[in-house]
TORTOR-326734 format. One record per residue (C-alpha): x, z, y. Coordinates in pm, whole numbers, plus 50000, padded with zeros to 5 digits. Layout:
residues N
XZY...
//
This chain:
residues 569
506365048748152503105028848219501225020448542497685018448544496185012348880492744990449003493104957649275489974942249434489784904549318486044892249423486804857849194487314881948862484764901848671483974938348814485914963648529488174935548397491494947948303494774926748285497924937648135501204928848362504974939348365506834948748684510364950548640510094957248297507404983948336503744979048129501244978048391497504976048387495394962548651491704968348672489684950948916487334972749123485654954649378484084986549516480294978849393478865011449269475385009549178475425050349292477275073649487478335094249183480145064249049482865064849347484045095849227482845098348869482865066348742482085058848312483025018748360486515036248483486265065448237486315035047991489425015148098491305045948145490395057447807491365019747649494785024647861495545060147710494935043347333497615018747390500005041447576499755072047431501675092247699503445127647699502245134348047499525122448315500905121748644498125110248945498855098349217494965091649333491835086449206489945064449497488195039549325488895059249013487315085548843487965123148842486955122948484490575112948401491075148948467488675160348203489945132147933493715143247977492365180547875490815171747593493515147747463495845179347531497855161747854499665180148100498715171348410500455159948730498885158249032500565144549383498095143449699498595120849899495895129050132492195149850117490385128549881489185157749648487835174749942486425142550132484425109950035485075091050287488465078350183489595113350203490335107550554489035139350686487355117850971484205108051095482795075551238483655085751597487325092151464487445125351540488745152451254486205171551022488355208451075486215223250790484585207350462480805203450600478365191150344476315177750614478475163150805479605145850502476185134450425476445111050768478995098450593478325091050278475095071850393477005036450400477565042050030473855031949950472035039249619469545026049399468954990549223468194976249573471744983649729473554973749391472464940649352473264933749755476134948149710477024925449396476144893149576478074902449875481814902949639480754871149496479964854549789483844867749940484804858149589483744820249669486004823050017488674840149899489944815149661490724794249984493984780049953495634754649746498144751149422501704738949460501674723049104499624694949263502084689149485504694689549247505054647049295506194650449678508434680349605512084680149685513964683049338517544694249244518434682049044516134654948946515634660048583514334688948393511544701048605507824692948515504174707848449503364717548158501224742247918503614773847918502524797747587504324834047706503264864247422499744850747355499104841947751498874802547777498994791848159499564759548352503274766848498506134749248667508924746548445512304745948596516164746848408518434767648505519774760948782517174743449036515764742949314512094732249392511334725049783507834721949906506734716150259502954738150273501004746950568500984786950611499334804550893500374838850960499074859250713499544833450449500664847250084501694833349798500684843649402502464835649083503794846548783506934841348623508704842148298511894828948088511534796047984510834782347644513844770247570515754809147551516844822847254518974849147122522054855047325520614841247639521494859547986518224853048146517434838448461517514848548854514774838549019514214836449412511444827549674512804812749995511084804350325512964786450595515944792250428515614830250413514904848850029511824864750069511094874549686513754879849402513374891049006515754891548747514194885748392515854893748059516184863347816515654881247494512374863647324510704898947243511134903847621509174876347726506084882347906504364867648227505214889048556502484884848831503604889549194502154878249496504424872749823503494874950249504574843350340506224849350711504464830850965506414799151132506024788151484504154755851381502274768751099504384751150805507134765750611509784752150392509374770650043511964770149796511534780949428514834790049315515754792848939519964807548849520604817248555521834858448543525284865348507526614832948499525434831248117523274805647920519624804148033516414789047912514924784048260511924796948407508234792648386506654790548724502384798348690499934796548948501914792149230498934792549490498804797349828496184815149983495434804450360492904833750565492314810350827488514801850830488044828450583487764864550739485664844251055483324833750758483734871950599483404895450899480324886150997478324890850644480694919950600478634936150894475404923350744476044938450465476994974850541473744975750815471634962750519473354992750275472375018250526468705004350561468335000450207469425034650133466655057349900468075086250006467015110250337470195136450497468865165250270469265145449956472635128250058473885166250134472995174949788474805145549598477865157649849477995192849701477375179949353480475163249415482315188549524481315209049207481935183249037485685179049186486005221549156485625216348806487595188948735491235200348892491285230448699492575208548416495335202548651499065218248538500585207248866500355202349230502545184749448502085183249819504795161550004504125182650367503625219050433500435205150611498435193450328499495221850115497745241350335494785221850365494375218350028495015255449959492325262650189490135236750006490655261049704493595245249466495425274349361498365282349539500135291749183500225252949050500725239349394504285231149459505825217449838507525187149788508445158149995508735122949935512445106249776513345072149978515325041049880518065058550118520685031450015519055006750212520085023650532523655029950456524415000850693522405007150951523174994551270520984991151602521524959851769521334963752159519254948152415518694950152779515744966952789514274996152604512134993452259509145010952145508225007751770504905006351582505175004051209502355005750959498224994850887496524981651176493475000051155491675023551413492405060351208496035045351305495645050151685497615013551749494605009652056496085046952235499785035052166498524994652370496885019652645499805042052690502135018052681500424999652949500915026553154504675029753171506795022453538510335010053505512545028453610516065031553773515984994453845516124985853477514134958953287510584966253189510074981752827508464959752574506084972352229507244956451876503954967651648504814957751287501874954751043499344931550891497194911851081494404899250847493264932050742491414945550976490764910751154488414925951408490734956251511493454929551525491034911051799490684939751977494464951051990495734914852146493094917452394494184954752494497894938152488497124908752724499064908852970501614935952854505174929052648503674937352351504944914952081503094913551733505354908151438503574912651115504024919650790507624928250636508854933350323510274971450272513854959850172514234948450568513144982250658516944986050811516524953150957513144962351103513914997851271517124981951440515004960451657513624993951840514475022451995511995045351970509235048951666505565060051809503115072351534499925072851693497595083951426493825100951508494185113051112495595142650934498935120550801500885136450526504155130250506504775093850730507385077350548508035059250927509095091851037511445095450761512665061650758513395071051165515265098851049517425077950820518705056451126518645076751398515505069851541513675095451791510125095751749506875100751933504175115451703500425133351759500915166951747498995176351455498745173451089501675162750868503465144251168503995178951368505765191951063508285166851044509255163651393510535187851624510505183151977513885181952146515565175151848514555146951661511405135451880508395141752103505035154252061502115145552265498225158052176496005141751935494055110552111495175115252458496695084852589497645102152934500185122552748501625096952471502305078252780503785105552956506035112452678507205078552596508095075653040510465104852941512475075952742511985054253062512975074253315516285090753111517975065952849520275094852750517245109652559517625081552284520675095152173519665133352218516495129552064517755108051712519475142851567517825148051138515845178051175514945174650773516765162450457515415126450348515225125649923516535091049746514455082849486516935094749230517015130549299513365124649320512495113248957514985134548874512845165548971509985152048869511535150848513512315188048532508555194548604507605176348334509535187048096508565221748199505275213048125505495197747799507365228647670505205255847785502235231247638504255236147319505035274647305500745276547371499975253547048503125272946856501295307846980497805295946860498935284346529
//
């Protein structure tokens, strides 16, 4: 298997690709910084046609599976067809039929019900067009290029940096399969201490990789990030020299009460077995304060400039929409299979015209294991739950209005809001949700990494999912399900077919604050709901049973592909 995916990076070339490894799986990373000197090139795009065409060379699957193609290029479609791929196909949302995201949603944040050319033209106007709109748009990424390499390099601090032991670490030139990088390099075992400065929404990048002392018959190495004591990163790496290859990551650094952490780079070597060490690169810490203030504003700029600059009147943006949608028609019909994770967007996308023959229902396979301990740990007072992007298709804003609504009850303490999630992506939203929260016991917590999931939903009582979008299939709800969690959800879209009131949850209607808050004072007024309400209304997938039906499909595929060739011989 072989991932091949695109990241925004304003400080590297537009359409460079890197090759990576993640846990022992060939990735490739192209950078797509979202400058498009058309429309027609966020959907059809021949710079991405290109990579994707260089990725299939090296690869040479048996099988194309999608997952999406925003910031892609539906002309994969076409290319698998003509290389003779079977073709998988998961939605994940309404991309094919949308282009705004494939959000189904409007400015306003209300729901486009039906596929409407012209409304989509409104839409589609922030896109741009024309020489004019491609060059702002160019200078714009470089200039949030020049901020976003804010931030700083631990190998420069490597002199003040608590050692143990003493010897054996240093900087040096580390050569791993061709890649030459200024690294840390650090025996097995150590233990590297630095004392950085980390504002919340603070993250650390690096790569590792075995250290050039291993050789044949070495165990490998263990290798750890800790903050405040705490492992917030781990990777095991093989020690065979043919396995040896740099493995990028990048790290949310948790935020500490006094902005500064203590950061550990750990280095053990695996099973107790000889080890070469471990190469350390990069190692930088990128700091967002200062930079999203300096961002935001040109950001705004930017897009009001797009619109003005735009060549194109509603008629004509109509008209690239349908051409679009022709062009999408044509292009899934090289599709062998379907898979929708909710009844919901089967539907939808049924509707939208994918046949219902190579559509298939099937829901999403969890990392289930990670709940097997679950355990709630009890406070005083009762917990609502937030748990995903802070962004305004999210609904966090109804969920701070509704909760400010609630009335203790019975005498007991006052409910409080936990809202998990990051807070330097949508700076301005961000703004606007702690000054909605003022006031209230709503606490903001952040980021967290998935393996504390267990951790996370044990802290509340109750999970709200506020969302003003058609969801799919929330993995929050299933992850509720898992431990036992009721859960308040919109009553629409994928959410309403995965909860079922008076079982496992509550509904209340779409964008109506009034009645999310009048279901959530249910909870107040009668704690005995928490444990009526947490009943699984649906089976939760793990992952194995997962890949193991997806290896079924595809084997499926691959035959009947072979009785066609054997029948046209």
């Amino acid at each position: 298997m072989s991932l091949f995916f695109t990241e925004v990076d304003h400080a590297r070339p537009q359409y460079s690709l890197r090759r990576l490894d993640y846990l022992g799986i060939p990735c490739y990373e192209a950078v797509n910084n979202h400058v498009y000197r058309t429309f027609e090139e966020t959907y059809a795009n021949p710079a991405m046609d290109r990579l994707f065409t260089t990725v299939l060379d090296e690869v040479r699957p048996d099988v194309l599976h999608v997952h999406h193609l925003l910031h892609h290029s539906i002309n994969y479609l076409h290319i698998a067809r003509r290389r003779g791929l079977p073709v998988v196909f998961t939605l994940h949302d309404y991309w094919l039929s949308c282009p705004n995201l494939g959000q189904r949603m409007r400015a306003d944040l209300e729901v486009c019900h039906e596929v409407d050319p012209g409304q989509c033209a409104d839409c589609i106007g922030r896109f741009g067009g024309g020489r004019a709109s491609f060059l702002l748009s160019r200078a714009a990424s470089r200039f949030v290029g020049l901020w976003s390499s804010s931030g700083y390099s631990l190998l420069d601090r490597l002199p003040a940096a608590r050692l143990s032991p003493a010897a054996g670490v240093r900087a040096d030139r580390l050569a791993v399969a061709g890649d030459a990088r200024d690294a840390l390099v650090a025996p097995a075992p150590s233990r590297v201490g630095f004392d950085v400065h980390a504002p919340e929404g603070s993250r650390l990048q690096f790569g590792v990789a075995v250290g050039p002392e291993a050789g044949e018959g070495d165990e490998g190495v263990l290798l750890e990030v800790e903050a405040d004591g705490r492992t917030i990163w781990s990777r095991a790496l093989e020690g065979r020299p043919s396995a040896r290859a740099w493995a990028d990551a990048e790290v949310l650094l948790p935020a500490p009460a006094n902005g500064h952490l203590r950061l550990d780079l750990v280095t053990r070597p695996a099973n107790g077995g000889p080890s070469g060490g471990a190469g350390w690169s990069g190692l930088r810490v990128r700091v967002p304060d200062g930079v999203q203030a300096r961002v935001a504003p040109v950001k705004g700029v930017y897009r009001a400039a797009l619109r003005l600059l735009s060549p194109d009147g509603h008629d004509a943006r109509r008209a690239r929409v349908e051409e679009r949608l022709r062009h999408v028609r044509e292009a899934v019909a090289h599709v062998d299979l379907f898979v929708a994770p909710s009844p919901f967007l089967a539907r939808e996308m049924r509707a939208f015209g994918l046949p219902a023959a190579r559509l298939e229902e099937s829901d999403y396979g969890l990392p289930t294991e990670r709940f097997a301990a679950f355990a709630r740990r009890p406070e005083r007072w009762l917990r609502f739950g937030y748990v995903g992007t802070l962004a305004p298709h999210k609904g966090v804003h109804l969920l701070i209005e509704a909760f400010r609504r609630l009335r203790p009850a019975g005498g007991r303490p006052a409910p409080v809001l936990r809202v998990h999630g990051n807070l330097t992506w949508f700076p301005a939203y961000c703004a606007r949700l702690r000054r909605l929260a003022e006031g209230a016991a709503v606490e903001f917590l952040g980021e967290f990494d998935n393996r504390r999931a267990a951790e996370v939903y044990a802290g509340f009582d109750v999970l709200v999912v506020p969302s003003l979008w058609w969801e799919n299939a929330p993995l929050t709800i299933h992850e509720a399900s898992l431990t036992g969690t009721p859960v308040v959800a919109a009553d629409f879209g994928g959410m309403a077919d995965f909860v079922t009131p008076g079982r496992n949850g509550l509904l209340f209607r779409r964008a109506d604050a009034s009645d999310l808050a009048r279901q959530m004072q249910a909870f107040v007024d009668d704690p005995a709901l928490l444990s009526r309400l947490g009943q699984p209304v649906f089976p939760v997938k793990g992952i194995e049973e997962d890949a193991a039906n997806l290896e079924r499909r595809y084997a499926a595929l691959l035959g009947a592909r072979s009785e066609s060739r054997a029948a046209a011989l």
